[in-house]
C-alpha positions as CSV (number, residue, x, y, z in Angstrom):
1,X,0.0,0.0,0.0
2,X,1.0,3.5,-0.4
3,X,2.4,5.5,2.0
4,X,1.6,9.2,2.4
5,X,5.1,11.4,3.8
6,X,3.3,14.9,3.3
7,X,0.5,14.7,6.0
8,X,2.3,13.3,8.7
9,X,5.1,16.5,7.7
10,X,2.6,18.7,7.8
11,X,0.6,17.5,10.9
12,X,4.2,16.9,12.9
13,X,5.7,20.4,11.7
14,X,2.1,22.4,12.7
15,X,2.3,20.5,16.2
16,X,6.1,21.8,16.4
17,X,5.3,25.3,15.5
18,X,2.3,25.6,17.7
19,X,5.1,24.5,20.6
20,X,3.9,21.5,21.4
21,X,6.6,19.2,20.1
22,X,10.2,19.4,19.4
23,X,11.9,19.8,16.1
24,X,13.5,16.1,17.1
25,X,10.4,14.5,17.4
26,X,9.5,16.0,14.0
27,X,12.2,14.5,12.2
28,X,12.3,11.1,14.1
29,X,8.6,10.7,13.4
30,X,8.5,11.8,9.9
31,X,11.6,9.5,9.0
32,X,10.5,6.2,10.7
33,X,12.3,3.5,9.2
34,X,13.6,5.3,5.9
35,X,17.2,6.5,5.7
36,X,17.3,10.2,6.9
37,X,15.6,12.5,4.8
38,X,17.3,14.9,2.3
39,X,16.6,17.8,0.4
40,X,17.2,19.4,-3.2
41,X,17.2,22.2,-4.3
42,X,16.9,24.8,-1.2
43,X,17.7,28.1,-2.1
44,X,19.1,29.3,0.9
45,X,22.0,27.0,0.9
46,X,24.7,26.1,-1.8
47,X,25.5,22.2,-0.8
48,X,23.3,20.5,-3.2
49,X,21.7,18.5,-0.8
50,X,20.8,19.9,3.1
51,X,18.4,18.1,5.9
52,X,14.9,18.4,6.3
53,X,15.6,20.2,9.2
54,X,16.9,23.3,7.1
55,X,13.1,23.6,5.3
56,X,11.7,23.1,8.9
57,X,13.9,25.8,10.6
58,X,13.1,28.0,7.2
59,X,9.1,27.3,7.4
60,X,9.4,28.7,11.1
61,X,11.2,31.9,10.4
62,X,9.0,32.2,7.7
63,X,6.1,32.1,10.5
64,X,2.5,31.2,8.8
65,X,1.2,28.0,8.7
66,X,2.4,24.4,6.4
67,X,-0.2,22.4,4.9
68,X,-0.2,18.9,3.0
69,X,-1.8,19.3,-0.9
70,X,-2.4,16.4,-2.6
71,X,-3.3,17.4,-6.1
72,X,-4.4,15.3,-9.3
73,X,-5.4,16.6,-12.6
74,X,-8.9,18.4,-12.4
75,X,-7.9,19.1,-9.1
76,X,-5.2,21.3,-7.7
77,X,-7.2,23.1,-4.9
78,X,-4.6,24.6,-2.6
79,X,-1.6,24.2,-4.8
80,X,0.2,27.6,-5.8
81,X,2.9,28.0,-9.0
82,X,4.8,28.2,-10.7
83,X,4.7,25.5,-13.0
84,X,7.5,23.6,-12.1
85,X,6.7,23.0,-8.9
86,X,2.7,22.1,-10.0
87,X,3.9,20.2,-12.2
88,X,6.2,18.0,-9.6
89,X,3.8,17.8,-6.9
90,X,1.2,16.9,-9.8
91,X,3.8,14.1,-10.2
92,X,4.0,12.7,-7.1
93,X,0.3,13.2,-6.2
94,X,1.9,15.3,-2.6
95,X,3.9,18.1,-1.6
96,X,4.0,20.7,1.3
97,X,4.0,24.1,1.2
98,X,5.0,26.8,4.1
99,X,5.5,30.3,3.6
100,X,7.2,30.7,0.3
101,X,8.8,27.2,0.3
102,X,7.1,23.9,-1.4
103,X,9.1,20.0,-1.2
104,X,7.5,17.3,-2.9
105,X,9.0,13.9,-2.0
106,X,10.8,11.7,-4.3
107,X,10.7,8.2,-2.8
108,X,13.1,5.4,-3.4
109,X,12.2,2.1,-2.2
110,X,14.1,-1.0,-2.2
111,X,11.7,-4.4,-1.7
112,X,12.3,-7.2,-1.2
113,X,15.7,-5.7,0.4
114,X,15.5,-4.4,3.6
115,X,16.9,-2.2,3.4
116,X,15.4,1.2,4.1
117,X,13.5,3.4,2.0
118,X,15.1,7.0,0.5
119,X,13.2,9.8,0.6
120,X,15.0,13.0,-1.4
121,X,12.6,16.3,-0.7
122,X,12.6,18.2,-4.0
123,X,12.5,22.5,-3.1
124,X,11.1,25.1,-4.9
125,X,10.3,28.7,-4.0
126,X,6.7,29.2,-4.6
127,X,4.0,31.6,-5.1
128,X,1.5,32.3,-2.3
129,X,-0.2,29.1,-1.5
130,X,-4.1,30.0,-2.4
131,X,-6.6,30.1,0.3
132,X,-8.0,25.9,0.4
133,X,-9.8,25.6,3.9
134,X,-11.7,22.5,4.6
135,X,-13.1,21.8,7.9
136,X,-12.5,18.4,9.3
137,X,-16.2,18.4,9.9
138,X,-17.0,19.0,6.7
139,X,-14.6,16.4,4.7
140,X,-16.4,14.0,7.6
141,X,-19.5,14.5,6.5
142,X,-18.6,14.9,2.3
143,X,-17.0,11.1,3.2
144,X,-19.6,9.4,5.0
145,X,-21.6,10.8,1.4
146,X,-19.1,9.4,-0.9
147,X,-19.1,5.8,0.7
148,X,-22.5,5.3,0.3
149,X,-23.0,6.8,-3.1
150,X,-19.5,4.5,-4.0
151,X,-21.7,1.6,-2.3
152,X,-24.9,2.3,-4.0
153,X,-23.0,2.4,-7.4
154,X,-20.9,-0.4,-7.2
155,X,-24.1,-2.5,-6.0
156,X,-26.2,-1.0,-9.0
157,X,-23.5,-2.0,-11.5
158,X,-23.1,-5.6,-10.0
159,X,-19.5,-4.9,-9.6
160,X,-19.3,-4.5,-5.5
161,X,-18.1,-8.4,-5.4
162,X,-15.0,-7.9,-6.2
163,X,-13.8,-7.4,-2.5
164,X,-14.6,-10.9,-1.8
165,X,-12.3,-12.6,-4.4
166,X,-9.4,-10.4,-2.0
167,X,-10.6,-10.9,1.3
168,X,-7.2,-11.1,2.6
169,X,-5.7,-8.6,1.0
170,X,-8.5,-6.0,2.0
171,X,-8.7,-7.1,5.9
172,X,-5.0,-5.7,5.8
173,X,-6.0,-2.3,4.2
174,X,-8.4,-2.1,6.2
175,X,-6.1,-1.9,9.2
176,X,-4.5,0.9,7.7
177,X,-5.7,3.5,10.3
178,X,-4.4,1.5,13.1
179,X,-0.7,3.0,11.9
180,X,-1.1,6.2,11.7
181,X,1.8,8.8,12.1
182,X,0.0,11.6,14.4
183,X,1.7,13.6,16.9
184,X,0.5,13.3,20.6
185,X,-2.3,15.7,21.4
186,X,-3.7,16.1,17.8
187,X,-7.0,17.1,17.7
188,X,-8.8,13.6,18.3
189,X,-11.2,14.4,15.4
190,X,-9.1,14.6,12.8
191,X,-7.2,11.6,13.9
192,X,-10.4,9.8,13.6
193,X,-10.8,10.9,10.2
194,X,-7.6,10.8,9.4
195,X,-7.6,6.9,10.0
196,X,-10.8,6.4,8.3
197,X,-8.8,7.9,5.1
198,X,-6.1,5.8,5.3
199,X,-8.0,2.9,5.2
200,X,-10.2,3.4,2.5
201,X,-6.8,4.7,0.4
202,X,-5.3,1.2,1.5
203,X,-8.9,-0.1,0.0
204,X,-8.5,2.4,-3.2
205,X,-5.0,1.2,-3.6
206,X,-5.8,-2.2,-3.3
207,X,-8.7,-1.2,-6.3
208,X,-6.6,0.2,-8.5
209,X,-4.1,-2.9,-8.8
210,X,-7.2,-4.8,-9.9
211,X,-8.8,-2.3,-12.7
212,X,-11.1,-4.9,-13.6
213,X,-12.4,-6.2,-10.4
214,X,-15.8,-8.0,-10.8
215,X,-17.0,-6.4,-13.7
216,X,-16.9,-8.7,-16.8
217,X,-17.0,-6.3,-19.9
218,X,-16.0,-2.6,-20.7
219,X,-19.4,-1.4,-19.3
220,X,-18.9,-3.0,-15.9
221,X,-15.3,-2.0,-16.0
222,X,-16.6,2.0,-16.7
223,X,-19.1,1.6,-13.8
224,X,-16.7,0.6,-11.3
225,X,-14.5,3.0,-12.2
226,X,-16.8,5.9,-11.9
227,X,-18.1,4.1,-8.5
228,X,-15.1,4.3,-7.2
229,X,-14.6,7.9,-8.0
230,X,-16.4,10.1,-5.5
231,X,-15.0,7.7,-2.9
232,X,-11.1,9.0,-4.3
233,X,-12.2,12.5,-4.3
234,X,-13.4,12.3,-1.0
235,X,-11.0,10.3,0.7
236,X,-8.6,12.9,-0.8
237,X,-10.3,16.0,0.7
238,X,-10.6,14.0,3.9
239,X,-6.7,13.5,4.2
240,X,-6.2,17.2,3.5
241,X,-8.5,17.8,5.9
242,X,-7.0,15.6,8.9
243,X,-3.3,16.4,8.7
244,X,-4.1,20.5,7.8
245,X,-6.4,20.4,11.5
246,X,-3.5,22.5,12.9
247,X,-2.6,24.8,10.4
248,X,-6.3,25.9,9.5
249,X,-8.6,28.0,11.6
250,X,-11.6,27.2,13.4
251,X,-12.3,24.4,16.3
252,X,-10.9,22.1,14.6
């Protein structure tokens, strides 16, 4: 299953800045089990490659909030220019952006090696990130929506039984959420929606490497597809939602 590096950035730097964690526990979190992070590109240094501690020391000085996008074509809500770095974040379907300053990860893994993952942030200086708020209560309610308009679709097009020919497969994404990458003290609603995305995205991976699934001709195949769409959308807007709680205003 994929694994998303730009919300848990985003939530872990917001908890940092808003002093409630250190820039250690930042890094340690965000890292995990990859080999320490690096980054491209930054302006403000000439050594071709810094940490990602330089971009989070810069972010702060910078002072205004950093937020996860997660952009796909038809949709780049909350994603400023230029081009190159729309285009790159467009690419990698992530990025974050604080004050003037946008990385979008690059991500090199190694299976079935173990050896750890690298991650190479790519930096660009950016525009003025546009104005994309979304309250956690409102991607909670646009996503209980989606799932049962997804549902109602999928069981319309007689295409829903795909799930049980991967029974296994989707009993693991659907533990998904129980992994999440959170700081301490995040605001418990958006965790809970936060691992309610990740595991339908473990679910929407697990789609997507079966295009066919149940459906039997083209016309199934179409119906699944645009089934499954709202669902994508939403879970989308969800994760945005969840890992920007700290960085956007409002009770949430």
């Amino acid at each position: 299953m994929s694994r998303l590096r730009s919300g848990p950035l985003a939530a872990w730097t917001s908890t940092w800045l808003s002093g409630h964690t250190s820039l250690d526990d930042v890094l340690d979190a965000v890292t995990g089990g990859d080999a320490p992070h690096q980054v491209g590109g930054f302006a403000d240094f000439d050594a071709e490659l810094v940490s990602l501690r330089e971009v989070l020391v810069a972010w702060r000085r910078a002072g205004g909030p950093v937020r996860v996008v997660l952009p796909v074509a038809g949709d780049v809500r909350g994603l400023p220019g230029p081009a190159q770095f729309r285009s790159a974040a467009l690419e990698a379907g992530e990025a974050v952006c604080g004050g003037r300053v946008g990385i979008v990860p690059q991500v090199i893994d190694y299976y079935p090696s173990s050896a750890p993952s690298t991650v190479l942030w790519q930096a660009f200086a950016t525009e003025e990130v546009p104005v994309d708020h979304v309250s956690v209560a409102d991607a909670q309610y646009e996503l209980t929506h989606a799932i049962r308009e997804s549902a109602s679709a999928l069981s319309a097009a007689d295409v829903a039984g795909w799930i049980d020919d991967v029974a296994d497969e989707l009993h693991d994404a659907r533990r998904a959420g129980e992994h999440l990458c959170l700081p301490p003290r995040f605001p418990s609603r958006a965790v809970a929606l936060v691992a309610q995305a990740e595991r339908l995205q473990a679910v929407l991976d697990l789609a997507e490497r079966d295009p066919t699934g149940g459906a039997i001709d083209r016309t199934g195949i179409a119906a699944r597809a645009e089934g499954l769409r709202p669902l994508a959308a939403a879970v989308r807007r969800a994760r945005v939602a969840g890992y920007n709680a700290l960085a956007e205003p409002g009770p949430d």
